[in-house]
C-alpha positions in Angstrom: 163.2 13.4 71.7 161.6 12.9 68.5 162.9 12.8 64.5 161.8 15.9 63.6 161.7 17.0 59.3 163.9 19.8 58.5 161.7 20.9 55.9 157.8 20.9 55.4 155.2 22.7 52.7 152.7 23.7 55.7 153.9 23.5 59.8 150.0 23.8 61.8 150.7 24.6 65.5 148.1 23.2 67.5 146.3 19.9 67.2 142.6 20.9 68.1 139.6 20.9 65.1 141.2 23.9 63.6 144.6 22.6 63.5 143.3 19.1 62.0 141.1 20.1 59.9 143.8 22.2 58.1 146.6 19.4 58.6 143.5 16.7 56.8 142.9 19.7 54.2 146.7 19.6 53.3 147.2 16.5 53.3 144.6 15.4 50.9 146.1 17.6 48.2 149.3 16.1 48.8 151.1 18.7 50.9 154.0 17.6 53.6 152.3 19.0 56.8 154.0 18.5 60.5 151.7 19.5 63.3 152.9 20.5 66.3 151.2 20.0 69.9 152.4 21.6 73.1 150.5 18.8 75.1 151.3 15.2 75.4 147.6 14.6 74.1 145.9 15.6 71.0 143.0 17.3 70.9 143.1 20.3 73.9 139.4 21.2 74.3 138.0 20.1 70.9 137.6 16.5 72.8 134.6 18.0 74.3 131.9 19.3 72.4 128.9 17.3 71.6 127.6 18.7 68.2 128.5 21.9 65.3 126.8 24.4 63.6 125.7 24.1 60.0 123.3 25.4 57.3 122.6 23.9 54.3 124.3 20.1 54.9 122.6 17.4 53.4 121.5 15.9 56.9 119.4 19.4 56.9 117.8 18.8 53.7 116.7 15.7 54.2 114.9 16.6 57.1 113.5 19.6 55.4 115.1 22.3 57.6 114.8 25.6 55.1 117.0 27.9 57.2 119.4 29.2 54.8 122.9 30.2 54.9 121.6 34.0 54.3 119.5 33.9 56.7 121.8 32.3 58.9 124.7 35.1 58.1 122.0 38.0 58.9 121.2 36.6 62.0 125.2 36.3 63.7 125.9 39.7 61.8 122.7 41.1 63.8 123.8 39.7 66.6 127.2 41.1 67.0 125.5 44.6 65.8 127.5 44.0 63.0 130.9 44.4 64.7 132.1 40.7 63.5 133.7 40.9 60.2 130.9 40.3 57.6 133.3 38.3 54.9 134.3 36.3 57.6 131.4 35.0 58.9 129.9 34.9 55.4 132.6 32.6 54.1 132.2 30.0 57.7 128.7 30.2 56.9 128.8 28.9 53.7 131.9 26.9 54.1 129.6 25.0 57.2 127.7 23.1 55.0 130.1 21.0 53.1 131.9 20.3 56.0 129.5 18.1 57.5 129.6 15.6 54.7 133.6 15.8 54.6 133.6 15.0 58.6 131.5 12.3 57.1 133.7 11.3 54.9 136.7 11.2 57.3 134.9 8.8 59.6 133.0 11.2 61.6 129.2 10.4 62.7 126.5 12.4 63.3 123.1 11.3 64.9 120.5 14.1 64.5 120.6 17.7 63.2 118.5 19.2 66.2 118.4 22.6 68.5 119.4 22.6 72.2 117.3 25.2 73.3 114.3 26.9 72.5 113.3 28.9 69.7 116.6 28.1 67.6 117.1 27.1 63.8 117.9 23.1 63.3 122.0 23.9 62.7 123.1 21.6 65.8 124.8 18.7 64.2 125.1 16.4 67.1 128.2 14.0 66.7 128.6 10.5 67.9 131.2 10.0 70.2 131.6 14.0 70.7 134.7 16.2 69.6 137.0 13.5 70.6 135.7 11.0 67.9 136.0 14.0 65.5 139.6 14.6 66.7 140.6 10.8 66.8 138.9 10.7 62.3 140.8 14.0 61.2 144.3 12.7 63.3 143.8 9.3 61.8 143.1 10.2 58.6 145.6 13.1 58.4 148.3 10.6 59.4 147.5 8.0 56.7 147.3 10.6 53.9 151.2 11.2 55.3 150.5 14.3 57.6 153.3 14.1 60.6 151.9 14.4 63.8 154.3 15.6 67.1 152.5 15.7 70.4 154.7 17.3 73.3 156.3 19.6 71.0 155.3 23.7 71.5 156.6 25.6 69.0 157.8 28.2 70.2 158.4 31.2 68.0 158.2 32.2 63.8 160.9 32.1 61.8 160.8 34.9 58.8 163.0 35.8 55.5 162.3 38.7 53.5 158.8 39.4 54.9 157.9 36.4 54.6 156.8 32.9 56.8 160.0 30.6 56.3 159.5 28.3 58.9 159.3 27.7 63.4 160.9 27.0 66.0 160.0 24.3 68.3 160.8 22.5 71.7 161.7 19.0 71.2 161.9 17.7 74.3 164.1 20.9 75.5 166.2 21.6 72.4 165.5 24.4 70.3 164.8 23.3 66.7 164.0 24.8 63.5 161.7 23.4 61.1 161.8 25.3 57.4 158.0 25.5 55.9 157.0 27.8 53.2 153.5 28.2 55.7 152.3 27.9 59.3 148.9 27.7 60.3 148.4 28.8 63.9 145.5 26.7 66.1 146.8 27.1 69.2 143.2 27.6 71.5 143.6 30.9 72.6 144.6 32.0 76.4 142.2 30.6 78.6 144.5 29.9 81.7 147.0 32.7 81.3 146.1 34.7 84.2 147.5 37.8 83.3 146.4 38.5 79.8 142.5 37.3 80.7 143.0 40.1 83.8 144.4 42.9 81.1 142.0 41.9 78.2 138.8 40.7 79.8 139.3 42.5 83.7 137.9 38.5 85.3 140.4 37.2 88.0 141.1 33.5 86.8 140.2 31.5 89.3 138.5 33.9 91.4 135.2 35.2 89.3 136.0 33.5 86.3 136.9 29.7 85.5 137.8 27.9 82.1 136.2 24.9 81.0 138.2 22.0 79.9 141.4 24.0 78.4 144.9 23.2 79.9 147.8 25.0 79.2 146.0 27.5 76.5 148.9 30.4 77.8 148.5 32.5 74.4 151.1 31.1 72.7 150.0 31.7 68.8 148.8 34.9 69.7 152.2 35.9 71.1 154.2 34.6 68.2 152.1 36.1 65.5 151.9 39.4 67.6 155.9 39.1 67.3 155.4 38.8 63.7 153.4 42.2 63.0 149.7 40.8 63.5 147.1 42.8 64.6 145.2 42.0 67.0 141.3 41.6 66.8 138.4 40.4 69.2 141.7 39.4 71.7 138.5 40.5 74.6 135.9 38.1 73.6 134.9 35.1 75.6 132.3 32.2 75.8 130.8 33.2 78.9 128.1 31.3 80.5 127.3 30.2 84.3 127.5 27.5 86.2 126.4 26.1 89.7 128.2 24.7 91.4 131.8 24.4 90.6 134.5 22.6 91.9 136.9 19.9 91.6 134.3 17.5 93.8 131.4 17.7 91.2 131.4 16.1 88.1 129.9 18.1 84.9 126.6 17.5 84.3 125.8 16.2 87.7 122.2 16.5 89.4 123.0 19.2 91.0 124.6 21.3 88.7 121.2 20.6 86.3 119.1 21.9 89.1 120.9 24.9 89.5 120.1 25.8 85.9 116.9 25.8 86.1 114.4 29.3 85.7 113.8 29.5 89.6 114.6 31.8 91.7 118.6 32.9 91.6 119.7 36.2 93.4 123.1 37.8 93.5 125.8 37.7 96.5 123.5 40.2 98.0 120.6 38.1 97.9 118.7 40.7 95.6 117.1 38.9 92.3 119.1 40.1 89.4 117.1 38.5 85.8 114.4 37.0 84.3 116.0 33.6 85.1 114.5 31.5 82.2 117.1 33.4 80.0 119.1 30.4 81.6 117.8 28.6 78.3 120.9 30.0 76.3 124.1 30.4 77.5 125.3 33.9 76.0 122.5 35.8 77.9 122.8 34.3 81.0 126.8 34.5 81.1 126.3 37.8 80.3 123.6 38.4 83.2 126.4 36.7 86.0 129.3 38.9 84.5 127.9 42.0 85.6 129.1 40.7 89.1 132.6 40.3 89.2 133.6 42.2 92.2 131.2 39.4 94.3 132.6 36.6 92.4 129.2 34.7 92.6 125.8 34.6 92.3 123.2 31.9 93.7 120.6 29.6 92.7 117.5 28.9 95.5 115.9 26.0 95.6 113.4 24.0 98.2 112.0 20.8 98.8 109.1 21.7 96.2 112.1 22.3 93.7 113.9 18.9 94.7 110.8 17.1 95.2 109.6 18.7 91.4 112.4 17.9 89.7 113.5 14.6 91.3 109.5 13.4 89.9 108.7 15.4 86.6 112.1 16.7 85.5 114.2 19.3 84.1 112.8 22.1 82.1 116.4 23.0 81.0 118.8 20.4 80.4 122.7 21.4 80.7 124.6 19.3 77.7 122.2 16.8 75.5 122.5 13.9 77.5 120.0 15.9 80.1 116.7 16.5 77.6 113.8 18.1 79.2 112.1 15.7 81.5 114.5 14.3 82.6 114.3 13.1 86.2 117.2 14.3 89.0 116.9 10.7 90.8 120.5 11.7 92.3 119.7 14.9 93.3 119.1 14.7 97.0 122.1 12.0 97.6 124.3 14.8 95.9 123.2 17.4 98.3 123.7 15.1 101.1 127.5 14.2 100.0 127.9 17.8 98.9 127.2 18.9 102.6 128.8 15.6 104.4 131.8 17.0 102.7 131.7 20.2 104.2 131.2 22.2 100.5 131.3 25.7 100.7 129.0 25.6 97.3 126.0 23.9 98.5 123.9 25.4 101.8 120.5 24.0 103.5 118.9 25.5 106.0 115.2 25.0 107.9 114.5 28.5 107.0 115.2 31.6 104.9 117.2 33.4 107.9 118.9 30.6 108.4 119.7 30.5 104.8 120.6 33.7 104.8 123.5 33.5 107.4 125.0 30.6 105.6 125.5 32.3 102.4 126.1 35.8 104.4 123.4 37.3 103.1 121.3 40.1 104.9 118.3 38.0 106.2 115.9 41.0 105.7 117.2 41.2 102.2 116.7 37.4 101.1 112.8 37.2 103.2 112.0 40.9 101.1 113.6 38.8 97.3 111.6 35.6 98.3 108.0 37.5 99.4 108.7 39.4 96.1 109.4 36.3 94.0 106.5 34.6 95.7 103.8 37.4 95.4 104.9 37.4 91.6 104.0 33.8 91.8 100.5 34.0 93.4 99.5 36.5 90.9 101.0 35.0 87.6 102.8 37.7 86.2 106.5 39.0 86.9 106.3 42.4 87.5 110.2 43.1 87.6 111.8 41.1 85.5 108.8 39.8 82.6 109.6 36.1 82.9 107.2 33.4 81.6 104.9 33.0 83.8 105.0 28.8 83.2 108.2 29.1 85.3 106.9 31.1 88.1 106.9 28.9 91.1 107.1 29.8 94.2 109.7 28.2 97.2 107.6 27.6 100.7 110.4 24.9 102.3 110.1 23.3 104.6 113.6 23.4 103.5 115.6 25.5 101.8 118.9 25.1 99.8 121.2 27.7 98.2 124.1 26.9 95.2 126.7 28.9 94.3 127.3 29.9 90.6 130.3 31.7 88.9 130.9 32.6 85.6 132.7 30.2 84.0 134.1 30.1 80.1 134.9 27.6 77.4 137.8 30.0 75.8 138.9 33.2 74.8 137.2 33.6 71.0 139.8 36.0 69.4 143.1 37.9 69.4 144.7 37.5 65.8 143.6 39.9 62.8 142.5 37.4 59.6 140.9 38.0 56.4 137.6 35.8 55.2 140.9 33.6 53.9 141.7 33.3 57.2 145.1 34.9 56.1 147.1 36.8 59.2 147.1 41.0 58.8 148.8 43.6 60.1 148.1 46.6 61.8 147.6 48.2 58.0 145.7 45.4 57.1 148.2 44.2 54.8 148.8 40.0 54.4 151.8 38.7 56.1 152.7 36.0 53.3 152.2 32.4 54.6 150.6 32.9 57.9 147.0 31.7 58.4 145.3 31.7 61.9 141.5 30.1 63.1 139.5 28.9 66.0 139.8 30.3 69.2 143.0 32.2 68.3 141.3 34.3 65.5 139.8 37.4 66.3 136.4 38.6 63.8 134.0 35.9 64.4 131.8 37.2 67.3 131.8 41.0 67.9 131.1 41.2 71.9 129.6 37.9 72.6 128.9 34.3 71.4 126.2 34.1 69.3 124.1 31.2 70.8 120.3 31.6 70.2 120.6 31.4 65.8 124.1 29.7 65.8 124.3 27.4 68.4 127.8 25.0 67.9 129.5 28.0 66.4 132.3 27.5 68.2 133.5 24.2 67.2 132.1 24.8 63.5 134.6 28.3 63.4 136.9 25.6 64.8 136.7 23.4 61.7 135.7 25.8 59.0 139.0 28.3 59.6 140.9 25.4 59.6 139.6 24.1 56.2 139.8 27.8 54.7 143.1 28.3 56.1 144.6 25.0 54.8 142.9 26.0 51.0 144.5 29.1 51.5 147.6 27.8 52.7 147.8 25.2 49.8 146.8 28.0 47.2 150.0 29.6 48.7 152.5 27.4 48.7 151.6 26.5 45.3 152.6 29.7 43.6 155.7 30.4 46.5 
């Protein structure tokens, strides 16, 4: 059981990017902040991404990148068809900037201000060490500017006087405790693994045709307690889709095979029928989006052959899943992971000595699979994709000997919304009035997104919404307490 302060200026639930960054915020203007973590380690999913989204940093300028904050708010507003909220993404947008040299400042490093994928604007800020060296500088430094920091401790509901925020309750080590603050800023990472609400909000089956990324005990919780408090809700449907092949306990992210299942071949649905224009696997929105409309199969599949495992073990990727995998890179594991996958008895890997065969392993009408792959491959021969327009640089065609199937689900990195907030990144209600001294941000504040991540002009949005709400809600939270 911990010492827990009866009394704080600012209580920050959660201890992600967003919940840091506001505790660091806090902190350096001299508030008393106590954050609260439900898990026994900091950090939830912000230990895992590899770069952030900004415009206008100095790393930017030096290289001469001229994309511009407006042009960089048009293009996510556009996007979302304008169903974000346009102060709200204007103020991340502009906030995004700065915060690269204040990471800087905290300890954080970046290596390159790049794109990781095609056709994007230079806003990737890659970050040495990934999110978990981000995590590590904002908890060290919010600790030595006197920030209290409780891992293992949910809390578990708001406290309220008069209207107002005045204070939490918490689980310290199973006793209920209340902690007075004059503000709360909720971080909490969303819902990713609470089965019911992603069913009622999303209609995915967790664990069935949809599986989170990297989140661990994300059940809701903020959302619930500032629903309790008279929030409205916003964006509570939204969620980072993308795909992956294969998935499973038994292979490790990033692994050979799950690079050459990315790759613009040939991928066809549960019924063995082609179902895109596969080089949208570039960007991860469009292609989520493109394996969601599937959810009563639960799965799609990527085709491959010995020309495919042979091309890619000896010239490379074209699409590299994660930045450690540029393209070129060669898949020198690629054929031992099959093997093991199979020696294992996987039921996301298949081989087979011919497309019928094939087809009977994945259960998968053999007349259907011959008709996509004579399709695919007449496409091929003639250079040009009649049915779905893809480049015609990735049209290759798969003639065996052997061939191999690998199944791909939808999987997510978190819910992206649920709590109402202003550009301040102040809580609402359902009249869109301010509930004094309660601030919400990252993946538990709704507003950001409209329908769908916007990856192709903002790409390391996520974790820069992450640390932006947190900085605006812990200015806003400061400004706050000041005049309480």
């Amino acid at each position: 059981m911990s010492i827990l302060p009866e009394r704080v200026d600012v209580v920050v639930a959660g201890s992600g990017a967003t919940g840091m960054a506001a505790a660091l915020t806090l902190a350096q203007a001299g508030a008393k902040v106590a954050v609260f973590e439900k898990q026994r380690s900091l950090g939830g999913t912000s230990n895992f991404f590899q770069g952030t989204f900004a415009v206008e940093s100095a790393m930017q300028r030096e290289r001469y990148v001229d994309y511009t904050r407006d042009q960089a708010f048009k293009n996510t507003m556009d996007y979302s068809h304008w169903r974000a909220n346009p102060r709200l993404v204007r103020a991340i947008v502009d906030e995004s900037g700065a915060t690269i040299s204040w990471l800087q400042e905290a300890g954080v490093s970046f290596i390159e201000a790049t794109i990781n994928m095609p056709d994007s604007p230079l806003t990737y800020h890659t970050v040495k060490g990934r999110g978990e060296a981000v995590v590590k500088a904002l908890v060290d430094q919010a600790r030595a500017k006197g920030a209290q920091v409780f891992p293992g401790t949910p809390v578990l509901a708001l406290l309220k006087e008069g209207g107002r925020i005045a204070g939490v309750v918490v689980d310290n080590d199973g006793e209920e405790v209340e902690v007075a603050a004059k503000a709360v800023v909720i971080a909490t990472g969303g819902f990713a693994n609470n089965k019911d609400w992603v069913k009622k909000y999303t209609g995915y089956d967790l664990g069935v045709n949809l599986f989170p990324v990297g989140n661990t005990g994300k059940t809701g919780d903020g959302l619930r307690m500032a629903w309790e408090a008279g929030a409205a809700e916003e964006g509570v449907e939204t969620i980072e889709l993308f795909r992956v092949a294969p998935v499973g306990p038994e292979f490790a992210m990033g692994c050979h095979l799950e690079q050459a299942a990315a790759q613009p071949d040939l991928w066809v649905t549960a019924r063995g029928e082609r179902f895109c224009d596969e080089s949208i696997g570039f960007w991860d929105t469009p292609v989520g989006n493109a394996q969601a409309r599937f959810k009563a199969d639960g799965c799609t599949f990527s085709l491959l052959d010995d020309s495919i495992v042979d091309r890619l073990t000896l010239t490379g990727l074209d699409k590299g899943v994660g930045i450690e995998y540029p393209p070129g890179f060669r898949l020198t594991n690629l054929r031992a992971e099959i093997e093991a996958a199979l020696a294992h008895g996987s039921q996301e890997v298949f081989v087979a000595d011919s497309l019928e065969e094939l087809a009977g392993l994945i259960d998968v009408a053999p007349a259907t699979l011959a008709a996509t792959v004579e399709e695919y491959n007449g496409s091929c021969a003639r250079g040009h994709d009649g049915l779905f327009a893809k480049d015609r640089r990735f049209l290759r065609p798969l003639v065996g000997p052997r061939f191999y199937a690998v199944r791909a689900r939808a999987v997510f990195l978190g819910t992206m919304g649920g709590i109402k907030v202003t550009s301040r990144l102040e809580v609402v209600d359902k009249k869109d009035n301010v509930i004094p001294g309660l601030y919400a941000g990252g993946f538990d504040a709704g507003g950001m997104y409209g329908d769908s991540y916007p990856i192709k002009s903002s790409s390391g949005l996520a974790s820069a919404f992450a640390l932006n709400s947190g900085r605006i809600a812990g200015k806003s939270a400061l400004a706050y307490i000041r005049k309480a």
